[in-house]
N, C-alpha and C positions, 0 to 999 in steps of 0.2 A: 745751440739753435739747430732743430732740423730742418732740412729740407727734402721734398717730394722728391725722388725721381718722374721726368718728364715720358717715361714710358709706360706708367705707370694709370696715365687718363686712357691710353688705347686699348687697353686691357679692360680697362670698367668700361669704355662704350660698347666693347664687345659681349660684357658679359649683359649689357642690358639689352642688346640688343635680342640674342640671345634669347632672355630671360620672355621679352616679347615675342619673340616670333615663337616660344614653346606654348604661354599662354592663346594666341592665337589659334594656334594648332588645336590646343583643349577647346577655344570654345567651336571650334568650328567640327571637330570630331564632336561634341557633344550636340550641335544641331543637328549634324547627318544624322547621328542616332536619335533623336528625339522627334524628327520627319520621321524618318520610318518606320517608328515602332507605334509613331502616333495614333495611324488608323487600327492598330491591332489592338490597342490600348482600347479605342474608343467601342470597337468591338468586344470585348470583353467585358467591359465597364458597363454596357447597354444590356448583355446578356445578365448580369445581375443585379438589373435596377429593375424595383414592384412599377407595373404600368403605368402609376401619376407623378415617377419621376421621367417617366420615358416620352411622357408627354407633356411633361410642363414647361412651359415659357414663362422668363426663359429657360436655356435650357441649365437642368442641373447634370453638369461631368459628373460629379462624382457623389453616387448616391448615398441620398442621405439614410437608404433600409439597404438590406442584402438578403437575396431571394435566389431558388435553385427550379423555383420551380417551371422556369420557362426549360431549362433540362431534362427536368422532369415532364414538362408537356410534350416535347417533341418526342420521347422516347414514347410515350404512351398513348402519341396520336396515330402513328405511323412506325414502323419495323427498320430504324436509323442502324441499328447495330447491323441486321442484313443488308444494308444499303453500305454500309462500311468493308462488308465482307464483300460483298461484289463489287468495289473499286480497288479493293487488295486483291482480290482474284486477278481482275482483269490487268490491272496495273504491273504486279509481278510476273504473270504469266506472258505478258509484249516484252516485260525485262530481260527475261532471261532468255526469250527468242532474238534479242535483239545483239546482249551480249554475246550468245551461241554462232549465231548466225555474221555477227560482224565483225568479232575479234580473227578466224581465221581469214576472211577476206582484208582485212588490215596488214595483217600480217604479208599474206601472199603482195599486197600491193607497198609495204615496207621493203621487201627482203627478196620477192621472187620476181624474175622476168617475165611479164605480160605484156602480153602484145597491149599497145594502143595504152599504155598505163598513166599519161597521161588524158587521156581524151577521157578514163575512166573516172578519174580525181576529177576533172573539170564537172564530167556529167554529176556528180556525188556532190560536188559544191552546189551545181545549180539545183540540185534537188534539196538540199540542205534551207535554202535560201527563199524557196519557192514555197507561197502561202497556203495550207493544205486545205484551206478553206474552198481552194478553185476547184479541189476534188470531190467536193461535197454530190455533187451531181452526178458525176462519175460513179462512183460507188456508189450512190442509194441503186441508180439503175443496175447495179453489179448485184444487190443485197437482193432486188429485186428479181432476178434472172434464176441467184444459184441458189432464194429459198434460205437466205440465213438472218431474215429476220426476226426479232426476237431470241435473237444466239447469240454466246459470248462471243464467238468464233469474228460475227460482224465489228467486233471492236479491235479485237484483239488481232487479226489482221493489218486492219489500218493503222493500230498504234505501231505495230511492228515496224512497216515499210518505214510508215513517216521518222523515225526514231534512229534506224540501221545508220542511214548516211552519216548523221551525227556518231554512234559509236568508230563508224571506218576511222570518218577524222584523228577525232582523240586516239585512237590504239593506235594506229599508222606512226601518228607524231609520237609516240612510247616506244615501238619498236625502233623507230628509229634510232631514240637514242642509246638503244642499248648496243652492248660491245661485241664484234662479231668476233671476238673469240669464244666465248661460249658456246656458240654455237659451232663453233670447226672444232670445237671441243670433246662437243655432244656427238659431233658425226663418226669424230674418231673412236668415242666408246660405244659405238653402234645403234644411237639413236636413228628411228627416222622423224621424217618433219613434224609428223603427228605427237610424238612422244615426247622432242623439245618440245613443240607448243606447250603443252599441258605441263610438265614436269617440270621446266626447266624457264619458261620466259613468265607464262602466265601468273605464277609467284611473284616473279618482278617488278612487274604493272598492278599489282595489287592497288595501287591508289587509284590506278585510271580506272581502273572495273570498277570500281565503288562509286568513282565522281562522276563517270559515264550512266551505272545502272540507277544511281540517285534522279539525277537529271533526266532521266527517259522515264523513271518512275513518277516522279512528280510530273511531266506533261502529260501521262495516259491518267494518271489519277484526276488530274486536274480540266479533262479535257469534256466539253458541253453538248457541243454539237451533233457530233455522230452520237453519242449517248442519247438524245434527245429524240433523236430521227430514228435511231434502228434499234431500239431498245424500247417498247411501248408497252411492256407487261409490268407490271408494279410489284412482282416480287423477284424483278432483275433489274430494278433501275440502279444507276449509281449516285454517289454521293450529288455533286454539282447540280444534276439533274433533280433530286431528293429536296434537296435547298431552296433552288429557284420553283417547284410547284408547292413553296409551305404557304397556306392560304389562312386569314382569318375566319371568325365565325360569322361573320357579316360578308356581304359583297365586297364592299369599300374600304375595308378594314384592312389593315397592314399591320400583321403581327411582327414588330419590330424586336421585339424582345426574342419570340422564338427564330427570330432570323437569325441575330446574335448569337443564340446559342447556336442552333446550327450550325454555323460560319466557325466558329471556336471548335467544335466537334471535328466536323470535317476536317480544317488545318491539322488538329494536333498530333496525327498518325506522322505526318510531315516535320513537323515541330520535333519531336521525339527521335526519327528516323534519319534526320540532321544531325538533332545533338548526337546520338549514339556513335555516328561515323565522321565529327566531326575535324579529326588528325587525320581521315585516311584522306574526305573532301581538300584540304587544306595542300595534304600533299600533294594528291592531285594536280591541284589548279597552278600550284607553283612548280611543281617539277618540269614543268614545259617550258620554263622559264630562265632553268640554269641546265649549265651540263657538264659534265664532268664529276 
């Protein structure tokens, strides 16, 4: 005759318990993902439905034809591929002002004594923080003054400032963590500040550069407003703007299809520009998190 060992039940409650809280986990990762990809779906799915399933009640998700030619409308109603090249103009051109311009001042405020270097960080936070929407006023009067209306210049500007605060932060906290022997390293073989930066640390943060110029690319790509206002020639508009004036051929009409497409268009430079840098974004976002 056997018998059980009695340690033997707390080992199976465990492993069911376990076995629950994993399932759990799945289905709860798989609604996060299924929120968010929801609308992108639904967006996609809209751009390739023939107009009587886009309008029919109720509604059919998932069309029962498949059609390109709302694609094919927007590119041949209006100049999209130019309106693409001038939110990549603009978008990478504030990037690389931003990175240029913010990674030595990060640095200097990681590693070099400044006066007042808190009161500096404080101002950089509140700026960081602070809705650039309040500026709107500010600056048209400014566009208005020095004549750069209708110029990249009017965009590429305001994406810069607004964007900088944001790159100090993130590079500040990279610098930090890196080890100051390198650098009494580099002094010893006759670097100066200039030549570490570039040679010797900027290598290092390679994941901050990428998760910093991503993120400051996608808000000038992505941004409406001042696009809207100081940009009024139609063979310099940019995407956002592009999108928001696609009009039907009636008054009342709301070409929902070519919005769809639009919307998928626009995103996918983004879509692409993620996945491509998606180990450096990653490292990024987590190396601020461990050290050593």
């Amino acid at each position: 005759m056997t018998t059980t060992h009695p340690s033997a039940y707390p080992a199976a409650k465990t492993d069911r318990a376990f076995s629950l809280r994993k399932v759990l986990l799945t289905i709860g990762v798989i609604f996060v993902v299924v929120f968010s990809l929801a609308p992108i779906l639904w967006q996609v799915l809209t751009s390739i439905k023939v107009n009587a399933d886009i309008a029919a009640i109720p509604n059919v998700y998932f069309p029962r034809q498949f059609t390109l030619q709302h694609y094919i409308e927007i590119f041949n109603r209006r100049p999209f591929l130019n309106y693409m090249l001038n939110s990549f103009f603009v978008a990478a051109t504030s990037t690389l002002l931003c990175l240029a311009l913010g990674t030595p001042a990060a640095y200097a405020l990681a590693r070099l004594r400044v006066p007042g270097e808190r009161f500096i960080l404080a101002l950089v936070l509140i700026v960081t923080l602070f809705p650039y929407i309040l500026l709107f006023i500010g600056l048209l009067e400014i566009v208005r003054a020095t004549g750069l209306a209708n110029n990249y210049l009017a965009l590429i500007i305001p994406y810069t400032a607004i964007n900088i605060p944001l790159t100090i932060l993130v590079m500040r906290s990279f610098f930090q963590q890196l080890p100051r022997d390198l650098e009494d390293s580099a002094k010893v073989d006759g670097y100066n500040t200039w030549q570490m930066l570039v040679q010797i640390l900027l290598p290092l943060t390679t994941p901050a550069l990428v998760t910093t110029g991503i993120l400051a690319f996608i808000a000038a790509w992505n941004e409406f407003i001042f696009a809207l206002t100081f940009i009024t020639r139609e063979s310099m508009k940019t995407i956002p703007v592009a999108v928001a004036q696609i009009s039907g051929t009636a008054v009342f009409e709301i070409p929902y299809g070519a919005l769809a497409a639009a919307t998928v268009v626009g995103t996918l430079p983004l879509v692409i520009l993620v996945l491509l840098f998606q180990r450096r974004i990653v490292q990024g976002l987590t190396a601020g998190a461990v050290k050593g």
